[in-house]
Every structure is written in C-alpha cells, then in structure tokens.
C-alpha positions in Angstrom: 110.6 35.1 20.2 107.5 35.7 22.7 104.4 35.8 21.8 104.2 39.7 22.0 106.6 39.9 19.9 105.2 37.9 17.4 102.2 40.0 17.6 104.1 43.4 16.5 105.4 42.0 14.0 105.0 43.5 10.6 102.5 41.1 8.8 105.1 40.1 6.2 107.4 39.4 8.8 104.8 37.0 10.5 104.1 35.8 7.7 108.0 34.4 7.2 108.2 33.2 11.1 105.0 30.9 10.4 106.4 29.6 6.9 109.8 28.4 9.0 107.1 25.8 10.5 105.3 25.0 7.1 104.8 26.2 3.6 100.8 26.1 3.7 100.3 30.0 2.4 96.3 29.9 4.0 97.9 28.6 7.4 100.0 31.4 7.6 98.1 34.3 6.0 95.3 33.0 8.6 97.3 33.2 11.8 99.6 36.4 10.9 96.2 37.8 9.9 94.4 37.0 13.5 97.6 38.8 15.3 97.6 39.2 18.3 97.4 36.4 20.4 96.2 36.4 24.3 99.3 33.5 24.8 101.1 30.9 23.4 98.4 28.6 24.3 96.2 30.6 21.9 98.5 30.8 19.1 99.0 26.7 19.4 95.4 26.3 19.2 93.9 27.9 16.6 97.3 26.7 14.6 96.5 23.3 15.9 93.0 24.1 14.2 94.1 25.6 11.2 96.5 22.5 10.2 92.4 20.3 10.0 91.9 22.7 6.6 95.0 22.2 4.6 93.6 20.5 1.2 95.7 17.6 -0.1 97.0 20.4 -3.0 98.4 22.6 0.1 100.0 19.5 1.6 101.2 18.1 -1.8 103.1 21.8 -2.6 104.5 21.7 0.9 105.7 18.5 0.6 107.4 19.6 -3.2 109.9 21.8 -1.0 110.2 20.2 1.8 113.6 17.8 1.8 113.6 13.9 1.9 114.3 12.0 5.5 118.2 10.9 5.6 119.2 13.6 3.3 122.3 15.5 4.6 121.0 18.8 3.2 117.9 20.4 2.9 116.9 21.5 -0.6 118.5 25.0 -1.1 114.7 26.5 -2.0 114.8 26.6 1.9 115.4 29.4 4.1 118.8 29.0 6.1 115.8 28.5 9.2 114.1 25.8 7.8 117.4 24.1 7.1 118.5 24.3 10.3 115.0 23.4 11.6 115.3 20.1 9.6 118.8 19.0 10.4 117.9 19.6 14.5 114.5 17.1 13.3 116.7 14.9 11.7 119.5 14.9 14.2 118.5 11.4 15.5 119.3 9.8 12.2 122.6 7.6 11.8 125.1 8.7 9.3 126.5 5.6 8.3 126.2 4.5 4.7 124.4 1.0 5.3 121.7 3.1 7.2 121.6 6.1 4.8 121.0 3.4 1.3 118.6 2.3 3.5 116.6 5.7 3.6 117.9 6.7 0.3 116.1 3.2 -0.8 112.8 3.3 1.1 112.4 7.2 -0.1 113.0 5.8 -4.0 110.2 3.2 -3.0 108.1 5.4 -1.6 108.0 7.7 -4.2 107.2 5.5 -6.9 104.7 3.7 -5.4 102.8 7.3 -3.8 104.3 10.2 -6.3 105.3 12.3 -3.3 108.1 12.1 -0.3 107.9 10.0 2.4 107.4 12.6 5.3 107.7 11.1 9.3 108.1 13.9 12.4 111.7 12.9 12.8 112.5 14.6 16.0 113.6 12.1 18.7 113.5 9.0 16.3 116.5 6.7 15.1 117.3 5.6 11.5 115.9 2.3 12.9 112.4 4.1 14.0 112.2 5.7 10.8 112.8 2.6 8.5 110.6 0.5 10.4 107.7 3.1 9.3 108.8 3.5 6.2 108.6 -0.2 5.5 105.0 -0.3 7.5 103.7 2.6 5.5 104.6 1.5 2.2 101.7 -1.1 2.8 99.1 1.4 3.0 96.8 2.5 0.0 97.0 6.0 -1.0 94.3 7.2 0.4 95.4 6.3 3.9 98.9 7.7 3.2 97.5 10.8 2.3 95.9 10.8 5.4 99.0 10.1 7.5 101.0 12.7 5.6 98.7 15.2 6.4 98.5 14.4 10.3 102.5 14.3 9.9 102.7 17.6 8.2 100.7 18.9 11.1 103.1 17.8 14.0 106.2 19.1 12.1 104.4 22.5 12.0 103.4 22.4 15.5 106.8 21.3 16.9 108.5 24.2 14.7 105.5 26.6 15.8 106.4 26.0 19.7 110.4 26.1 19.1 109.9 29.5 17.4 107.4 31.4 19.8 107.9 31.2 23.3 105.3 31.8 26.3 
C-alpha cells in the first residue's frame, strides 16, 4: 500500500497493518496515532526510532507469539499476513530433516538456557547462516542476548514495515 493510503486509514485499520511487522502495542498505537506521514522515508524513521523504546516486557510478549526459526508453520495466534510474512523470512531455510533437528535442537537449547525463542532476521540467510549464530549466540550471557534480540526484533519490523508500505 502507499503511504497515503496508509495515512487514510481508519486508526484500527493502521493499527492491524503495523502489527503484521511486530506485536509491540506502543509501537503501533504511536505511529497509527502520528498519521499522516510526509513519505515513506518519514514513516521508516520515526518507526526506526520508535523500535529504541520497546522495554524487554514488550519484546518478551512479542517474542511469546512470534514462531520458532525452522518451523514449517507459524503459530496459528498469527494473522494469515504474518504467516505469510514469516514463511517468505524463512524461505532461505533447507527443508531437509538433518538441517531441520538441527534447528529444532538449537531452539530446545536456546530456550532452556535464555527462557525465550531464539529470534535471527531470517530473510536472505541459509539453515547454515542461521545455525552458525545459533551456536555463537548460545555463548552469550543473558544480558547481551536480550540485547541482540531486541536489535533483531527491530530489523524484522523494519523489513516487514518497508514490504507493506510503499513510496
């Protein structure tokens, strides 16, 4: 959709275009609320912005909907858009059983040792990309995963943001 479009929008329905990129409720009440934008350029920025005041509680309920790298369907609580949004992410990642245990492992791992899902941007990465971070990041304290998830979150949002509104 453009950007002017975007900006007619009934609030509620702005409000349901900007959850497709992320499930941070003050992320999208803020942007649907400071309709309209001059541009695209302007809608990416202050999103860009935005994404530097999610709290870890926002990104930690995000991150309870949001489905696990590797699997082969998103969790149902997502809309048929943010399903399709996160297959086309996850497009990159191999199918084959040896490499999905592999992801299926490293998510169990993850999980135990943080108490959240592993989250990587996934767009334009391989199974082999993804592991290889996986395995790097499982190193980290939690501190400085929560950091990374965060910053993560963020570039998801802002790829989906720039798919769904156009110049």
């Amino acid at each position: 959709m453009q950007v002017t479009e975007f900006n007619l929008l009934p609030l509620d329905d702005a409000k349901t275009v900007l959850k497709h990129c992320v499930n941070i409720p003050s992320w999208v009440l803020h942007l649907a609320e400071h309709r309209p934008y001059e541009s695209k350029h302007t809608l990416i920025q202050r999103a860009q912005q935005q994404t530097t005041t999610w709290s870890w509680a926002e990104v930690k309920t995000s991150l309870d909907t949001h489905p696990r790298i590797g699997e082969k369907k998103a969790k149902q609580v997502l809309s048929a858009q943010e399903q399709a949004l996160s297959e086309r992410e996850q497009a990159g990642i191999a199918q084959d059983a040896v490499s999905l245990n592999a992801l299926q492992q490293g998510n169990l791992d993850y999980e135990a040792k943080f108490g959240f899902i592993f989250l990587i941007k996934a767009a334009g990465l391989s199974s082999e990309d993804i592991l290889e971070q996986l395995h790097q990041r499982l190193s980290n304290d939690i501190e400085t995963e929560k950091v990374i998830v965060k910053q993560q979150l963020a570039q998801i949002a802002m790829l989906r943001l720039d798919q769904e509104i156009q110049a």
